[in-house]
MDTraj code that builds the backbone (N, CA, C; nanometers):
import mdtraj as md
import numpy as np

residues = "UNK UNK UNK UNK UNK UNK UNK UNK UNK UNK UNK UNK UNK UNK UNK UNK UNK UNK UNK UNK UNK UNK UNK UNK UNK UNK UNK UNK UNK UNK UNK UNK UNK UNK UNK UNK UNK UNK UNK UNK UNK UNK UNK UNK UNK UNK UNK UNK UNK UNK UNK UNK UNK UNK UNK UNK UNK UNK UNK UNK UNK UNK UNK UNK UNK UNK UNK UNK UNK UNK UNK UNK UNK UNK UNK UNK UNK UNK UNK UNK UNK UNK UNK UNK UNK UNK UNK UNK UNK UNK UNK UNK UNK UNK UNK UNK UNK UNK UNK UNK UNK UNK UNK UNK UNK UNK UNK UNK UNK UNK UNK UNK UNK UNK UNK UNK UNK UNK UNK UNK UNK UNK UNK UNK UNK UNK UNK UNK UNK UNK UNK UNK UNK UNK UNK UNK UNK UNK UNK UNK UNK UNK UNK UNK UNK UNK UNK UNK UNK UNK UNK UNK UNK".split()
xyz = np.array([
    [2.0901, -4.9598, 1.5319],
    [2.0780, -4.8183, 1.5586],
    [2.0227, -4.7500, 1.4344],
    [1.9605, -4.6563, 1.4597],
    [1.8783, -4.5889, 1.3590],
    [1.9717, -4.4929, 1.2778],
    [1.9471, -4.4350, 1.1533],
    [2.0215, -4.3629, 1.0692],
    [2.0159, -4.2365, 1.1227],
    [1.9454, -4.1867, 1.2007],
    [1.8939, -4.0516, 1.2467],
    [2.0275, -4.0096, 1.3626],
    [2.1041, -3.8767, 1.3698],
    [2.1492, -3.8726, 1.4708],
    [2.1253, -3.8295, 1.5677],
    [2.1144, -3.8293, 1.7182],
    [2.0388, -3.8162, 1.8390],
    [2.1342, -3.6753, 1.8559],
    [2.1056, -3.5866, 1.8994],
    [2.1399, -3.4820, 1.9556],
    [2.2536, -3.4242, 2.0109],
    [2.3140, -3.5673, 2.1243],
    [2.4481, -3.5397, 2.1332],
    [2.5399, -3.6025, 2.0289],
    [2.5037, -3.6443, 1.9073],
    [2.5995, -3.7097, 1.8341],
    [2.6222, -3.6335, 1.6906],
    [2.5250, -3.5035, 1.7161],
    [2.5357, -3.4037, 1.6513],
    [2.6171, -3.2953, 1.6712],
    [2.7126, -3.2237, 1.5694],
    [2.7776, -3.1778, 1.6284],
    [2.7226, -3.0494, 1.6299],
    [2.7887, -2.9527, 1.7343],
    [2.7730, -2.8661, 1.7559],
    [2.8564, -2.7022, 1.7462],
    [2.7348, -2.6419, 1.6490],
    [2.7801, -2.5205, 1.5851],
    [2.7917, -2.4134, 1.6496],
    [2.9024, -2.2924, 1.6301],
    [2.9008, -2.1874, 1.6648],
    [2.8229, -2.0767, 1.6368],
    [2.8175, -1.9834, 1.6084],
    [2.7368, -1.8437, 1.5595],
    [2.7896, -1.8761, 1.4197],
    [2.8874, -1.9233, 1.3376],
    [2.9009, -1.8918, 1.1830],
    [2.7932, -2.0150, 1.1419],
    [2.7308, -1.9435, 1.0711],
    [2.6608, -2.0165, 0.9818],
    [2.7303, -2.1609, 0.8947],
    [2.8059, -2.1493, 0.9092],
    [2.8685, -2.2310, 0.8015],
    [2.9480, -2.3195, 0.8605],
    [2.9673, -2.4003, 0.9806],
    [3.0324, -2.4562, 1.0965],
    [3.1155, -2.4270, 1.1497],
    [3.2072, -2.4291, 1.2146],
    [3.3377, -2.3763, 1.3359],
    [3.2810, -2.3779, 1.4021],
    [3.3469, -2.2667, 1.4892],
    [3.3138, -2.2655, 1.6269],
    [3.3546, -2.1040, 1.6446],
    [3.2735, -2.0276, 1.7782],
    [3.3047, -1.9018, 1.8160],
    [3.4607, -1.8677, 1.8645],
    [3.4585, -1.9383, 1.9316],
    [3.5345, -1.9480, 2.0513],
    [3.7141, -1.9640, 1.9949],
    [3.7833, -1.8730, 2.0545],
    [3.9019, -1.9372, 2.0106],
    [4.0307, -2.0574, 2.0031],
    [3.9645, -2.1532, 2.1823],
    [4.0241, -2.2325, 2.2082],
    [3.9491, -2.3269, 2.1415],
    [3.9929, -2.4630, 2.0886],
    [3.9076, -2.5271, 2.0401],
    [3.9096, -2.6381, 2.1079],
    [3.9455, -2.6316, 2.2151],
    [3.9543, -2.7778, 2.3134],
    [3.8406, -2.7578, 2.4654],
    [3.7970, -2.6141, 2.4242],
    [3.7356, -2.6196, 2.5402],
    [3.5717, -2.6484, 2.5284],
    [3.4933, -2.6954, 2.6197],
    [3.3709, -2.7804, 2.6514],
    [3.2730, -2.6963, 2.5342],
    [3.1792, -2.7175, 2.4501],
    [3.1024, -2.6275, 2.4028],
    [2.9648, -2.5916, 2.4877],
    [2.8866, -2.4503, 2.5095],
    [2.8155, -2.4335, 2.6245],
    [2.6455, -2.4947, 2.5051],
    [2.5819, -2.5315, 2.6099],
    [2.4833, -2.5795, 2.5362],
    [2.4023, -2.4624, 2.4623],
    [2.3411, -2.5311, 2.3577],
    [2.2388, -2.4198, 2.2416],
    [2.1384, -2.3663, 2.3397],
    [2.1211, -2.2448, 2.2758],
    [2.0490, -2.1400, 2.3269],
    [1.8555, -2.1637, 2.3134],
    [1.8031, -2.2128, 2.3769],
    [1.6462, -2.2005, 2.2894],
    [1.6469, -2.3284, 2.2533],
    [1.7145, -2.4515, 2.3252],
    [1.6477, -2.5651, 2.3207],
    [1.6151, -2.6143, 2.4952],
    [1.5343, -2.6692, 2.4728],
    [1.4999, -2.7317, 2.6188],
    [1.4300, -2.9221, 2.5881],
    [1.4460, -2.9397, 2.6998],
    [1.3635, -3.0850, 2.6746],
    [1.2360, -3.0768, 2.6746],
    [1.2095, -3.2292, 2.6101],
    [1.0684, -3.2362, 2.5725],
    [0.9971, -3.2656, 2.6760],
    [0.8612, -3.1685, 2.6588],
    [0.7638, -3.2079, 2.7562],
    [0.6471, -3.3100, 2.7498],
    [0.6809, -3.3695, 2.6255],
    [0.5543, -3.4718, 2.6474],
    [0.4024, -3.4348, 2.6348],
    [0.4043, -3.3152, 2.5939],
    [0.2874, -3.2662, 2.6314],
    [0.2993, -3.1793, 2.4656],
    [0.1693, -3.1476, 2.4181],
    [0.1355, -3.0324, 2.3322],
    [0.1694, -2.9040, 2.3981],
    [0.1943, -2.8307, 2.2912],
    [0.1886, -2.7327, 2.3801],
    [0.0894, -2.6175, 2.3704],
    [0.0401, -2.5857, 2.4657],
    [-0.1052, -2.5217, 2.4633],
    [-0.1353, -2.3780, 2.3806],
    [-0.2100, -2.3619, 2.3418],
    [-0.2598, -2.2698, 2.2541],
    [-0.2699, -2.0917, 2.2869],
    [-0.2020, -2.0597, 2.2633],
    [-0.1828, -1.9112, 2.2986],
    [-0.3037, -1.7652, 2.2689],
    [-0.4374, -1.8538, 2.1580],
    [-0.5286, -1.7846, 2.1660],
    [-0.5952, -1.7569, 2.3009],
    [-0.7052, -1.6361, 2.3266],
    [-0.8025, -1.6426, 2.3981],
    [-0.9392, -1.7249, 2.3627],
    [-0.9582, -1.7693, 2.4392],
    [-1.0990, -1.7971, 2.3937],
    [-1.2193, -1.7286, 2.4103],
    [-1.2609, -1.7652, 2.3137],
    [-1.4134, -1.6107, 2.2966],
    [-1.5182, -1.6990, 2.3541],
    [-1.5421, -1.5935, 2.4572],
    [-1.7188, -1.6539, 2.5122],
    [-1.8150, -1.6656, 2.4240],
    [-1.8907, -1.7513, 2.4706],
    [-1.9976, -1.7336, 2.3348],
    [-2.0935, -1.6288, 2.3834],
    [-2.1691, -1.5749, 2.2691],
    [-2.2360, -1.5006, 2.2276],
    [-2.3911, -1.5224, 2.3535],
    [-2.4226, -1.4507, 2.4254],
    [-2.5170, -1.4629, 2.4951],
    [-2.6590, -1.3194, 2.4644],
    [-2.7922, -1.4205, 2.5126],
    [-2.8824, -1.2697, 2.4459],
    [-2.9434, -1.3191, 2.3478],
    [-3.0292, -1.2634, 2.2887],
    [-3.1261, -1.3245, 2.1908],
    [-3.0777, -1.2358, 2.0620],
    [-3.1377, -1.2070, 1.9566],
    [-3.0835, -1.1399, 1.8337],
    [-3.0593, -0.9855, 1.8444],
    [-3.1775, -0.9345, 1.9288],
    [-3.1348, -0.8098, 1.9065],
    [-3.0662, -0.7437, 2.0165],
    [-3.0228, -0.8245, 2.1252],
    [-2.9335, -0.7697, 2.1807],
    [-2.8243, -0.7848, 2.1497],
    [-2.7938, -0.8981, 2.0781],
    [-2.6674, -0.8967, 1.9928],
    [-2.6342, -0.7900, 1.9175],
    [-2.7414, -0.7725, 1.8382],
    [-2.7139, -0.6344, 1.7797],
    [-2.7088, -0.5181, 1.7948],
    [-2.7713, -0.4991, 1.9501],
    [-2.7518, -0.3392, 1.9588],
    [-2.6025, -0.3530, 2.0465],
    [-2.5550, -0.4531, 2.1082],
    [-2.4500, -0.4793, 2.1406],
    [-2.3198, -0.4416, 2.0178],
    [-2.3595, -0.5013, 1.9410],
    [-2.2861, -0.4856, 1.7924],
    [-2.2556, -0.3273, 1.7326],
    [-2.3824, -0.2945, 1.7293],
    [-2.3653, -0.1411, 1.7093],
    [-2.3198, -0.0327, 1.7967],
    [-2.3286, -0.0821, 1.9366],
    [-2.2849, 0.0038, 2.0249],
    [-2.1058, -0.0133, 2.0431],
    [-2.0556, -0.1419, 2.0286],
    [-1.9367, -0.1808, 2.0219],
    [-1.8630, -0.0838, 1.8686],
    [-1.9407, -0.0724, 1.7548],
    [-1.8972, 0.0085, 1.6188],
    [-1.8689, 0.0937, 1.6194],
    [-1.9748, 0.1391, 1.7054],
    [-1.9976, 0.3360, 1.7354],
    [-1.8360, 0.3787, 1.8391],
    [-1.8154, 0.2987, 1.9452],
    [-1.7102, 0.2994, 2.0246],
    [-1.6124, 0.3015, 1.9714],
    [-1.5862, 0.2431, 1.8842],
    [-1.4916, 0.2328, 1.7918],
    [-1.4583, 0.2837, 1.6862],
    [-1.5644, 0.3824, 1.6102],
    [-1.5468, 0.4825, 1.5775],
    [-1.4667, 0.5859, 1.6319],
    [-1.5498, 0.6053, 1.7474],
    [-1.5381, 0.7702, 1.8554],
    [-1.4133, 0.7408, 1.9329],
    [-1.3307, 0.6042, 1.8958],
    [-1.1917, 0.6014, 1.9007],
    [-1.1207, 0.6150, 1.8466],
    [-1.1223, 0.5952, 1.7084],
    [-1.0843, 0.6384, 1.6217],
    [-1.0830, 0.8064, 1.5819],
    [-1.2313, 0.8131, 1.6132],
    [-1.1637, 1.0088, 1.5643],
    [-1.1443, 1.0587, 1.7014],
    [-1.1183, 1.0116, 1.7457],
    [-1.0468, 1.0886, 1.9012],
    [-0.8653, 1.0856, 1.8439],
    [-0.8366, 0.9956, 1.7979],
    [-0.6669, 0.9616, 1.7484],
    [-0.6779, 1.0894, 1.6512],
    [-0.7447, 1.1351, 1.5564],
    [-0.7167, 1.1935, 1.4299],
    [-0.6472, 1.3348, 1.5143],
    [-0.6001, 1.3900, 1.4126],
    [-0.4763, 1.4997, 1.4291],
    [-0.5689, 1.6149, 1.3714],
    [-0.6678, 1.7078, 1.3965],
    [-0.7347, 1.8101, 1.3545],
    [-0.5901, 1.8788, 1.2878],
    [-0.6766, 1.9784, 1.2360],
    [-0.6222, 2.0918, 1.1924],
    [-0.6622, 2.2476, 1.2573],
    [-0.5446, 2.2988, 1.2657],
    [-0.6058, 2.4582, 1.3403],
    [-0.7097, 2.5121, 1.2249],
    [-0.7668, 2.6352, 1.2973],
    [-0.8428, 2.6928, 1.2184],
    [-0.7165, 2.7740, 1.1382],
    [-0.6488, 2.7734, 1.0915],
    [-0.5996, 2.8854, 1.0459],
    [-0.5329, 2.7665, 0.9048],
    [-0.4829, 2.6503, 0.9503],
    [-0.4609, 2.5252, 0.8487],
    [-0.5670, 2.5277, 0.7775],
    [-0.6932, 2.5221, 0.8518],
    [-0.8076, 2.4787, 0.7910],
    [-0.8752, 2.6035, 0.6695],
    [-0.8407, 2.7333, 0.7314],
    [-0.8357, 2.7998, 0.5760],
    [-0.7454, 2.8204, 0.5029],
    [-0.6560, 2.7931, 0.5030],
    [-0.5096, 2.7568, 0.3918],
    [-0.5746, 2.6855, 0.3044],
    [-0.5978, 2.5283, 0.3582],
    [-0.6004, 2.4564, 0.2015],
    [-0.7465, 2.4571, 0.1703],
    [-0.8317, 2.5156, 0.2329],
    [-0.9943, 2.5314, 0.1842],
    [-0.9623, 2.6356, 0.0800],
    [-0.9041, 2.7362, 0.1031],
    [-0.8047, 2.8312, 0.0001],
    [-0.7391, 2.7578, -0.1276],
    [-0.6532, 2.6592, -0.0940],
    [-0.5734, 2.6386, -0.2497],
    [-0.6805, 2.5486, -0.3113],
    [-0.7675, 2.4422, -0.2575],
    [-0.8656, 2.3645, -0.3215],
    [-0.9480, 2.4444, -0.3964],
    [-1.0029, 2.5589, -0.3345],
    [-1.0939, 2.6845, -0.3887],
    [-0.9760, 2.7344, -0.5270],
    [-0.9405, 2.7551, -0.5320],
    [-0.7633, 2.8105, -0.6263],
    [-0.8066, 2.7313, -0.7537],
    [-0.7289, 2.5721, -0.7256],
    [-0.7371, 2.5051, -0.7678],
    [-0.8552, 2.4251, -0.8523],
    [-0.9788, 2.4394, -0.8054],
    [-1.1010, 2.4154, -0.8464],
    [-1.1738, 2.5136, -0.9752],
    [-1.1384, 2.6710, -0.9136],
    [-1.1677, 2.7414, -0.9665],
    [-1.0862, 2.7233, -1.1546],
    [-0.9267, 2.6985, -1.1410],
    [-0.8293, 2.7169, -1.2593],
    [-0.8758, 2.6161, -1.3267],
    [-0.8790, 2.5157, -1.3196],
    [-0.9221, 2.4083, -1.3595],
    [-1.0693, 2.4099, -1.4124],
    [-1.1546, 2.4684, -1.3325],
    [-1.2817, 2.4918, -1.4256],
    [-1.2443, 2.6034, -1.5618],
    [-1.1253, 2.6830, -1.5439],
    [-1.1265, 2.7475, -1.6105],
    [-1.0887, 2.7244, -1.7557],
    [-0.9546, 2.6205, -1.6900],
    [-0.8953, 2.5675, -1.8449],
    [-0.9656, 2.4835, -1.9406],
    [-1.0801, 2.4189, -1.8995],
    [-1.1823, 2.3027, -1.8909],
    [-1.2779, 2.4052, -1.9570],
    [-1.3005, 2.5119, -1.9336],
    [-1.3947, 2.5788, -1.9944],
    [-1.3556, 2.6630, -2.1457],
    [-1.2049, 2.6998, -2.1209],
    [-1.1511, 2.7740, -2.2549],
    [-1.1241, 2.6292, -2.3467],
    [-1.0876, 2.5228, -2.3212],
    [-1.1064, 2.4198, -2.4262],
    [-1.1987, 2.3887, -2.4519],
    [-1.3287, 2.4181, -2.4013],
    [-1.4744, 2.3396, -2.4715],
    [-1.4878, 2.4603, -2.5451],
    [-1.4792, 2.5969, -2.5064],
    [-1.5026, 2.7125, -2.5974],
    [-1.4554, 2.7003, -2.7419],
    [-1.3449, 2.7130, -2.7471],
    [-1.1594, 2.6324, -2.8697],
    [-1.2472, 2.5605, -2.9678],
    [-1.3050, 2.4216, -2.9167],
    [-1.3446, 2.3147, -2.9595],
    [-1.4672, 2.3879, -3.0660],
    [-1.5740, 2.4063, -2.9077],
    [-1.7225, 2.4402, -2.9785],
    [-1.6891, 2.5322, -3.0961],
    [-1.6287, 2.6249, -3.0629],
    [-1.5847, 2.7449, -3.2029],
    [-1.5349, 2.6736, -3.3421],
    [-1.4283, 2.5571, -3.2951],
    [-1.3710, 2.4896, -3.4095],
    [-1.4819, 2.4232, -3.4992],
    [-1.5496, 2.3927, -3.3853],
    [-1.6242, 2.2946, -3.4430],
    [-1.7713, 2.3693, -3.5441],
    [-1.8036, 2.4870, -3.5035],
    [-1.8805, 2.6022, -3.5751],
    [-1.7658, 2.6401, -3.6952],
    [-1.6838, 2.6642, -3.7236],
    [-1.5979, 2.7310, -3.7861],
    [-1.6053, 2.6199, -3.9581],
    [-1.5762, 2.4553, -3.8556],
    [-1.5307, 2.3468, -3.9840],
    [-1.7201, 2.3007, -4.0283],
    [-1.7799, 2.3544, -3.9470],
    [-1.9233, 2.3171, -3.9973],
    [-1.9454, 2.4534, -4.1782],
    [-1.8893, 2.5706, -4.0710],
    [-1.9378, 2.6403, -4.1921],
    [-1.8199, 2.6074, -4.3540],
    [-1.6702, 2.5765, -4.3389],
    [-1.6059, 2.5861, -4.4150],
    [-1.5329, 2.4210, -4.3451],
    [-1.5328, 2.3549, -4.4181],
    [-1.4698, 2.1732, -4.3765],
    [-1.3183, 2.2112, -4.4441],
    [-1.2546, 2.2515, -4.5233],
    [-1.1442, 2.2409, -4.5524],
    [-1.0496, 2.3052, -4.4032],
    [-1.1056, 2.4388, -4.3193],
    [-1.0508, 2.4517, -4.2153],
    [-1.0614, 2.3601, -4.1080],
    [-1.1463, 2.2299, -4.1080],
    [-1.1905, 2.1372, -4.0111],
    [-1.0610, 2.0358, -4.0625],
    [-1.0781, 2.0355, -4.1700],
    [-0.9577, 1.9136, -4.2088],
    [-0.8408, 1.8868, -4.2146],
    [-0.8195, 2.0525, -4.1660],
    [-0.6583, 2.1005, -4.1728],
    [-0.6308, 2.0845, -4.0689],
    [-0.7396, 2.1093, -3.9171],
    [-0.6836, 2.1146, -3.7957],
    [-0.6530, 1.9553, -3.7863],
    [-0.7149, 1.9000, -3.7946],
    [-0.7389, 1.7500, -3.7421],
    [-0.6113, 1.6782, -3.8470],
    [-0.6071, 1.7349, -3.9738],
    [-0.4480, 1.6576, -4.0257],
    [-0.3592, 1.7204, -3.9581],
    [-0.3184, 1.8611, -3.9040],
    [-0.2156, 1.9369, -3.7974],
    [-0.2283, 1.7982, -3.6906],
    [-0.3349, 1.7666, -3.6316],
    [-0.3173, 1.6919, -3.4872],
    [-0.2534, 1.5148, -3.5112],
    [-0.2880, 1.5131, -3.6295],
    [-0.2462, 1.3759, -3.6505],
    [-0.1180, 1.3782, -3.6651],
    [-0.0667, 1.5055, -3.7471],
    [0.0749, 1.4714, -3.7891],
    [0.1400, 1.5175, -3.6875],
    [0.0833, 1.5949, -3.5924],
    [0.1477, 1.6372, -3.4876],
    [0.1889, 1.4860, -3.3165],
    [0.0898, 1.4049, -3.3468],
    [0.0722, 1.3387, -3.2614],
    [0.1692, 1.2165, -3.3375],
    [0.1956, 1.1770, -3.4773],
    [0.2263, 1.1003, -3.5300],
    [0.3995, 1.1129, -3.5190],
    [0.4657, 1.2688, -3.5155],
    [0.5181, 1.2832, -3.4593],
    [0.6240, 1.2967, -3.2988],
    [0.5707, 1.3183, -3.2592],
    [0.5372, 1.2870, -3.0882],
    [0.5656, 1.1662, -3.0685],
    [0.4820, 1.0543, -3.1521],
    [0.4893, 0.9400, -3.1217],
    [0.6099, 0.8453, -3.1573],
    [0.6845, 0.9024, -3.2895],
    [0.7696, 0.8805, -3.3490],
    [0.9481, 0.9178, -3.2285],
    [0.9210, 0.9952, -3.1904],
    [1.0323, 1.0874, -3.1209],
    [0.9963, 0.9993, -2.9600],
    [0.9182, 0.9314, -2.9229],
    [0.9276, 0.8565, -2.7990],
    [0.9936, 0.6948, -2.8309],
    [0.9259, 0.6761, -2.9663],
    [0.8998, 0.5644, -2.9388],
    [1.0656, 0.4890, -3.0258],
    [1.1290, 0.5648, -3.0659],
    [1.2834, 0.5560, -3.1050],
    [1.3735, 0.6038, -3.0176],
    [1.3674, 0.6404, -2.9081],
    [1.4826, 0.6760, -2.8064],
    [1.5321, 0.5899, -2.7068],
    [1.6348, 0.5851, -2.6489],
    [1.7123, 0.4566, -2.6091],
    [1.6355, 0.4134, -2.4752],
    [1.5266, 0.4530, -2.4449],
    [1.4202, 0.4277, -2.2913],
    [1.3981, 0.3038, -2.2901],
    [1.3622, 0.2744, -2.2202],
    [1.2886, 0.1407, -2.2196],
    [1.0802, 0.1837, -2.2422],
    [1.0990, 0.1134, -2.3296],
    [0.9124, 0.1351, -2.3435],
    [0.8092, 0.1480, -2.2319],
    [0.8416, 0.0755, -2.1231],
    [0.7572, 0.1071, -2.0150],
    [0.7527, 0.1954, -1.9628],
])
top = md.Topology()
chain = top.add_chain()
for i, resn in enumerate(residues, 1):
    res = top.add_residue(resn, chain, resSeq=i)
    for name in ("N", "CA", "C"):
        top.add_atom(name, md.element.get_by_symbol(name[0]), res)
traj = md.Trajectory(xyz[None], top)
């Protein structure tokens, strides 16, 4: 006899993972496992479809192709969730907001700069002062992160 045990000589488990049994009598018949069946002898067959082949010469393939894309597009934005007109000028509104401030702050720092930078052209000791302010300022900064009980990442 082979080392392997055959099925009924296996015993048979309850729902605990870990062996027993469900049930509280322990003398009574156990009902057979759930999701086994006998063997059929057979493979068992393949649950894909199979794709026809491709019929037509090249370019009907392809306008086939493109017409299948396009469909599938115009299914896609058929699903999408518009916006009312009244949504739709809200945030055309805060983007406009937003676009606008931002050009603004973007514009008073190149001003800052360009000026600084006219200012340390005519006199360099005021150029040298800002830029040692930023170092020691940043050297700082860096000091005060990089000693606190955080984790570095």
């Amino acid at each position: 006899m082979s080392t392997q045990k055959t099925a009924d000589e296996k015993p048979k488990r309850g729902w605990w993972p870990f062996g027993g049994s469900s049930s509280s009598d322990e003398g009574a018949e156990a009902e057979p496992e759930r999701g086994v069946s006998a063997r059929k002898g057979r493979a068992t067959p393949g649950r894909r479809a199979t794709e026809p082949e491709e019929s037509g010469n090249i370019v009907v393939r392809s306008v086939t192709g493109i017409r299948e894309y396009i469909e599938g597009v115009q299914s896609e934005i058929n699903k999408v969730a518009w916006p009312s007109r009244e949504e739709t000028r809200r945030l055309s509104l805060i983007v406009l907001v937003a676009t606008l401030l931002s050009s603004l702050v973007l514009g008073l720092i190149t001003l800052a700069y360009s000026e600084l930078f006219r200012i340390g052209v005519n006199q360099p000791l005021i150029f040298l002062g800002f830029f040692v302010g930023v170092i020691v300022i940043g050297f700082v900064l860096y000091r005060r992160t990089s000693h606190s009980d955080r984790p570095s990442y």
